[in-house]
PASE-607923 format. One line per field, with one value per residue (C-alpha): z, x, y; residue number from 1; chain. Coordinates in steps of 0.5 Angstrom, whole numbers. Each point is the difference from the previous one (the first is absolute). Layout:
N
w c(Z, ...) $
u c(X, ...) $
v c(Y, ...) $
num c(NUM, ...) $
cadena c(A, ...) $
***
This chain:
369
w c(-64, 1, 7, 3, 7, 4, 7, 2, 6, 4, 6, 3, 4, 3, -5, -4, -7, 3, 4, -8, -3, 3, 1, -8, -2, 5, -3, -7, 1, 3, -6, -5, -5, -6, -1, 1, 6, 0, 8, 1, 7, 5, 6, 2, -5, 2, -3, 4, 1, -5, -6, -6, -7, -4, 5, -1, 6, -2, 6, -4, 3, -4, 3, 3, -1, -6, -7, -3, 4, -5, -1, -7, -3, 5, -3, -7, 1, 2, -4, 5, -3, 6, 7, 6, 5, 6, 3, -5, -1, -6, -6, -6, -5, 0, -7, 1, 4, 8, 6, 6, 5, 5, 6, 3, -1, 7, -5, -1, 5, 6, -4, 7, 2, -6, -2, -6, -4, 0, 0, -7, -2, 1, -3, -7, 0, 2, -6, -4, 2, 0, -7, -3, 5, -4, 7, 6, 8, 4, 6, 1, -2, 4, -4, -6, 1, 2, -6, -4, 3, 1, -5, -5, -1, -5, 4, -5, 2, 7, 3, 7, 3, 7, 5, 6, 5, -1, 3, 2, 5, 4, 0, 5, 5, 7, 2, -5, 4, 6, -2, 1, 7, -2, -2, 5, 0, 7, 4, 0, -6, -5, -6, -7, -5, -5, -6, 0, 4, -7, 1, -4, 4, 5, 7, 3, 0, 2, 6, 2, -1, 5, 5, 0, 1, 4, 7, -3, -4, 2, -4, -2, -7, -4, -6, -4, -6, -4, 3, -8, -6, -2, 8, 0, 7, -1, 7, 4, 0, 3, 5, 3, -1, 4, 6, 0, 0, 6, -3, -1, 6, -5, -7, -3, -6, -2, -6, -6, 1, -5, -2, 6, 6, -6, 1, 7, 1, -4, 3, 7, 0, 1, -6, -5, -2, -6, 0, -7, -4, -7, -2, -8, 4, 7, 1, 7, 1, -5, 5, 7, -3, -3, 7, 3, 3, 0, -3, 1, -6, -4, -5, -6, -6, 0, 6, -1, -7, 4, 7, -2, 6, 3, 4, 5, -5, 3, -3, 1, 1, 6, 5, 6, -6, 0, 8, 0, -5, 5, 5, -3, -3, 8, 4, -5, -1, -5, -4, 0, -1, -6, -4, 1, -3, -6, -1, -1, -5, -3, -2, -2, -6, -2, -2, -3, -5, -2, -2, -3, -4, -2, 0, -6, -3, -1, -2, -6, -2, 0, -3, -5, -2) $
u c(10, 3, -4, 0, -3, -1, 2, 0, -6, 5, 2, 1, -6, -3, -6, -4, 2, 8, -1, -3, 5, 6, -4, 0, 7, 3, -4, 2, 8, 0, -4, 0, 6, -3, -2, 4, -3, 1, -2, -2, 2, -1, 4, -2, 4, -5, 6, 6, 4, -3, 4, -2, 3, -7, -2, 1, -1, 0, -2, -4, -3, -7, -6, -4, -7, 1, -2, 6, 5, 6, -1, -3, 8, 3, -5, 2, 7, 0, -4, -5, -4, -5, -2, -3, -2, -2, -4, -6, 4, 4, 1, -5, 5, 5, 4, -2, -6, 0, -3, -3, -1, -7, 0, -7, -4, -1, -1, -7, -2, 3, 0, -1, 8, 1, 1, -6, 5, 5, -7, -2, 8, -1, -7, 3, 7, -1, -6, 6, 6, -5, -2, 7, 3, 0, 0, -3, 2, -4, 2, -6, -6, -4, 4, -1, -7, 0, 4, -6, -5, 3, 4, -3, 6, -1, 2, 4, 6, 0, 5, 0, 7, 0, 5, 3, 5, 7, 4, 4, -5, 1, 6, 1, 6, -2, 4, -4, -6, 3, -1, -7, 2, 1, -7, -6, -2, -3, 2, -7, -3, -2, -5, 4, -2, 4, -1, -1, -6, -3, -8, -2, 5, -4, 3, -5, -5, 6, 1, -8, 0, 6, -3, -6, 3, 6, -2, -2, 7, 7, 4, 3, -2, 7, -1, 6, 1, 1, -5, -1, 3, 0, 2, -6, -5, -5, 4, -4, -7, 3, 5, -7, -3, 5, -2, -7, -1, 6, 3, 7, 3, -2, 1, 8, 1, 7, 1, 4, 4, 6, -2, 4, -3, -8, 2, 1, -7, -3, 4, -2, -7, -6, -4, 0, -7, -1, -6, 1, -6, 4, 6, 2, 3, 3, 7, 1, -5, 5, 5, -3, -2, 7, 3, -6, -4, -8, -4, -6, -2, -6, -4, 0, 3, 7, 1, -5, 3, 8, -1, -5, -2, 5, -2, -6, -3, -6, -4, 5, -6, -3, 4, -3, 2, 7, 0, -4, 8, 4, -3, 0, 7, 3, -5, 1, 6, -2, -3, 7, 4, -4, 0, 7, 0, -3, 3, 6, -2, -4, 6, 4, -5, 3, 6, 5, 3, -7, -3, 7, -1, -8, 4, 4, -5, -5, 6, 1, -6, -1, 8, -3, -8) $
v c(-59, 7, 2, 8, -2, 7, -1, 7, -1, -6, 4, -6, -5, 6, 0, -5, 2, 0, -8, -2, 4, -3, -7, -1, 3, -5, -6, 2, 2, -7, -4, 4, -1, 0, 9, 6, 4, 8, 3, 6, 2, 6, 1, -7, -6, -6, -4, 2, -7, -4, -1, -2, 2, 1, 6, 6, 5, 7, 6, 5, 7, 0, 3, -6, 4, 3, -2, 2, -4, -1, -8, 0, 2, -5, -4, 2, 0, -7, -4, -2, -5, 2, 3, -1, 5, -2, 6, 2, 7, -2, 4, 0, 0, -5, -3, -7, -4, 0, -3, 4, -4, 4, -3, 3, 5, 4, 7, -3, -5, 6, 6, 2, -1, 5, 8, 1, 3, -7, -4, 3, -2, -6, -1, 4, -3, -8, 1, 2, -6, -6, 2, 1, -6, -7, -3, 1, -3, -1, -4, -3, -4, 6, 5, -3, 1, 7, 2, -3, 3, 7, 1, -4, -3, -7, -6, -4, 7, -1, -5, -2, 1, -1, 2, -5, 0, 0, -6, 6, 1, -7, 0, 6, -2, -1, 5, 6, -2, 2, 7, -2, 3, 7, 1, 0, -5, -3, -6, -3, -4, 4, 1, 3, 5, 2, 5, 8, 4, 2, 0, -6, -4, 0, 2, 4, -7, -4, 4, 0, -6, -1, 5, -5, -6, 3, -2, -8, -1, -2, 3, 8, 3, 2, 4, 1, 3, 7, 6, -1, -1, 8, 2, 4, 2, -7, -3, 6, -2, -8, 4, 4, -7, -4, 6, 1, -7, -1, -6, 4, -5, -7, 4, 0, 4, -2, 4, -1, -7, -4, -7, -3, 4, -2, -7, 0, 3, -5, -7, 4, 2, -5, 1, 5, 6, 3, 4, 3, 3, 0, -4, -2, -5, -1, 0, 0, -7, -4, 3, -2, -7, -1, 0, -5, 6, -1, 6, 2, 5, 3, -3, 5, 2, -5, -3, -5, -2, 1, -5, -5, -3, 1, 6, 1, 6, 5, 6, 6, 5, -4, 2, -5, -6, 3, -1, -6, -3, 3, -4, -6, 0, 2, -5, -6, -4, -5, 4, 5, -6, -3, 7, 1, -8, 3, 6, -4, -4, 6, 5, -6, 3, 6, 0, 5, -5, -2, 8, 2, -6, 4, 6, -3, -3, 6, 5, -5, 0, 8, 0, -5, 3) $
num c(1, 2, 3, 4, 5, 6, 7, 8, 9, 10, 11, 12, 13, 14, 15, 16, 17, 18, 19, 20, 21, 22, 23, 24, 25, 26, 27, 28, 29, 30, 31, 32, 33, 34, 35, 36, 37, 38, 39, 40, 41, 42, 43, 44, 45, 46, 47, 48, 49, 50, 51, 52, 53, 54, 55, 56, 57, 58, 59, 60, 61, 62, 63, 64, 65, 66, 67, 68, 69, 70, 71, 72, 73, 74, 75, 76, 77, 78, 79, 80, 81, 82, 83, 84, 85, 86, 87, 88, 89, 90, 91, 92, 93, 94, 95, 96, 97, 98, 99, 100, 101, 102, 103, 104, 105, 106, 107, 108, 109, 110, 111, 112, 113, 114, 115, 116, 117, 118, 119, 120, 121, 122, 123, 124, 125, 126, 127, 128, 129, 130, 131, 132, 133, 134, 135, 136, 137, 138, 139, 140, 141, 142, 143, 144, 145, 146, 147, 148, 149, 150, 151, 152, 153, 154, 155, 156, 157, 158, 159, 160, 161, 162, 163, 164, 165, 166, 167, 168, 169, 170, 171, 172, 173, 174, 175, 176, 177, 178, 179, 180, 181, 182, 183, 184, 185, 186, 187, 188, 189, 190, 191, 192, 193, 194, 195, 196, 197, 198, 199, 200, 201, 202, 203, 204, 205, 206, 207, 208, 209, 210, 211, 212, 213, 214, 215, 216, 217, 218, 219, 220, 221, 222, 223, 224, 225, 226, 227, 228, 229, 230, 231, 232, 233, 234, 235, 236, 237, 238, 239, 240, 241, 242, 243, 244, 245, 246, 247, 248, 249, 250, 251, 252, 253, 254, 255, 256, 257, 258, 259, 260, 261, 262, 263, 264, 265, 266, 267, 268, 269, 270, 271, 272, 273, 274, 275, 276, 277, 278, 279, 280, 281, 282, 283, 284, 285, 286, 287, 288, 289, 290, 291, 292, 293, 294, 295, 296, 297, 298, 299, 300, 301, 302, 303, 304, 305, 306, 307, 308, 309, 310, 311, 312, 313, 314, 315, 316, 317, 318, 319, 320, 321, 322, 323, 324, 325, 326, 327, 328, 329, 330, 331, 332, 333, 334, 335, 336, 337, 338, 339, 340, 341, 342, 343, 344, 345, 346, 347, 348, 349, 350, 351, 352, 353, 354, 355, 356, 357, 358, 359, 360, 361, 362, 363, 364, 365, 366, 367, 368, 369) $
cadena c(A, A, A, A, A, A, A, A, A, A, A, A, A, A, A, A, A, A, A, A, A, A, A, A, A, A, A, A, A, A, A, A, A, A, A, A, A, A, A, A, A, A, A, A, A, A, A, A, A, A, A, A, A, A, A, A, A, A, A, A, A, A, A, A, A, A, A, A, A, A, A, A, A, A, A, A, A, A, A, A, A, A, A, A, A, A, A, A, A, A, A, A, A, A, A, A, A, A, A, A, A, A, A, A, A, A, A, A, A, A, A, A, A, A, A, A, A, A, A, A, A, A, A, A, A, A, A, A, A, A, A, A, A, A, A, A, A, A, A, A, A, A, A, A, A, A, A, A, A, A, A, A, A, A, A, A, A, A, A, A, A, A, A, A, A, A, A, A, A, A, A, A, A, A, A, A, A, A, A, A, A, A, A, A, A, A, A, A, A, A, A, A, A, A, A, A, A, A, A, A, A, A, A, A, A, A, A, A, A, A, A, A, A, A, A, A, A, A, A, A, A, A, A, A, A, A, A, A, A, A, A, A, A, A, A, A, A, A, A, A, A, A, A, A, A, A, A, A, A, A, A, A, A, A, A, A, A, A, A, A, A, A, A, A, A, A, A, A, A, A, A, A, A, A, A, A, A, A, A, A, A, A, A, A, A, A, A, A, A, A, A, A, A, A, A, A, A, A, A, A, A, A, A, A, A, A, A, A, A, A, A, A, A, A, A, A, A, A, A, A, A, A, A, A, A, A, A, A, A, A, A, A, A, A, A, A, A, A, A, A, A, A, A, A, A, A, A, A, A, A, A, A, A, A, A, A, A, A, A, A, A, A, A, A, A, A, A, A, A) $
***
């Protein structure tokens, strides 16, 4: 099988779609001996270092955004068999069968976050893909669900491919973790959240909560992370949070940080908070539980179906039940002890050999139908 994956929106793991971009090429390149491989990158190859001989890397300069990106005539000169997207913007006519994988929904469950004029896009032009896409990724049961009722996509063309977390990731030197040191980090024990200051994430409630509890905790609040994924303005209204609320002394925001500089945020903190409204899965939580970290996180959309019962959930629109979590998680040993256990043996779960396996098997079957 001939297969054009387009790669071109991996700008390394500062994104979710980059960490699942990267996670899915490294797994295939290592097992994957049987199928030729033709990899559009941008600036950013996902496979620099790697060697094997049925890839082919190709650094092309097509529009991200756009519909006439070019990719339909490299598909066509090199007998691809099929495709796959992994971002929902994929071209519309394509000379063989493709995949495209839609990792959430936040257009339609946030419109808030989102011009009118990119809001009517979507609803237009992810219409379109779903229709003429032979498969469709989704990176969760929930997602799956989500597709079927919005999109009125059948269930029987929807695959679940569900990221993990990179061996990679664990196996970060003791001596890149000491970077850990550059950020702001504080001396005492410290709470962690980890992702971007978009509004479904939360912040706003989370630091409520904190101001609620910040005289009953033993512990700062970190927030690491980009401001958001478009560096846009959505970090303001935290910042003016952080003042008006006076926890700016106990309240670290550490910013962008590299996987070696994340790990050790994870490792050092005591527990991890993830107060998310919408997730299509919940990266960040995989992560801290793969470093033996206890989360605490929301009870809605993905997130339940991602930790099990390993995590201490609570309602993300109750700010006193986040503070009530906080509380719990800092003043109770055992129970940190016991999730960070189950953590362990829950992202043992996900694995990226195990969803490239999905991965493969999906595009057979849209090669084949």
């Amino acid at each position: 099988m001939r297969v054009l994956f387009d790669a071109r929106r991996s700008v390394g793991r500062v994104t979710g779609i980059g960490r699942i971009i990267d996670g899915l090429l490294h797994a295939l390149a290592k097992d994957d001996r049987c199928n030729q491989y033709l990899v559009l990158v941008g600036d950013h190859d996902p496979l620099a270092g790697v060697e094997a001989e049925n890839f082919e890397v190709r650094h092309v300069r097509l529009p991200l955004n756009s519909p006439r990106t070019g990719i339909p005539a490299i598909a066509r000169a090199w007998r691809a068999d099929v495709a796959y997207f992994p971002f929902w913007f994929a071209p519309l006519t394509m000379p063989c069968p493709f995949v495209v994988g839609i990792h959430d929904l936040i257009q339609l469950f946030h419109p808030e976050e989102f011009s009118l004029a990119y809001r009517a896009l979507f609803r237009t032009y992810v219409a379109l893909v779903v229709r003429r896409a032979r498969r469709i990724h989704a990176l969760s049961a929930h997602g799956k669900d989500a597709l079927q009722r919005t999109l009125r996509v059948a269930p029987q063309r929807i695959d679940v491919v569900s990221p993990a977390v990179p061996d990679s990731f664990e196996d970060t030197c003791a001596e890149q973790e000491g970077e850990t040191a550059a950020a702001t980090i504080p001396s005492a024990p410290f709470a962690l959240y980890v992702g971007n200051h978009k509004p479904h994430k939360n912040l706003e409630r989370l630091l409520q909560a904190y101001a609620g509890v910040m005289d009953r905790i033993g512990c700062d609040l970190v927030v690491a992370g980009a401001r958001s994924s478009y560096n846009d303005p959505h970090s303001l209204p935290h910042q003016r949070t952080v003042q008006k609320l006076g926890v700016g002394a106990r309240v670290h925001f550490a910013g962008q940080v590299s996987d070696a500089v994340l790990r050790g945020l994870y490792r050092h903190a005591r527990f991890f908070v993830f107060p998310s409204l919408y997730e299509g899965f919940g990266i960040p939580c995989l992560e801290a539980m793969r470093c033996g970290t206890p989360v605490a996180c929301s009870n809605t959309t993905s997130l339940p179906e991602v930790v099990g019962d390993a995590a201490l959930m609570f309602d993300p629109l109750d700010v006193s039940a986040i503070g009530a979590a906080l509380l719990r998680l800092d003043q109770s040993l055992d129970l940190r002890a016991d999730l960070a256990r189950k953590g362990l043996e829950r992202c043992r779960e996900f694995s990226w050999p195990r969803s490239a396996q999905a991965w493969l098997a999906s595009m057979e079957r849209a090669g084949q139908a």
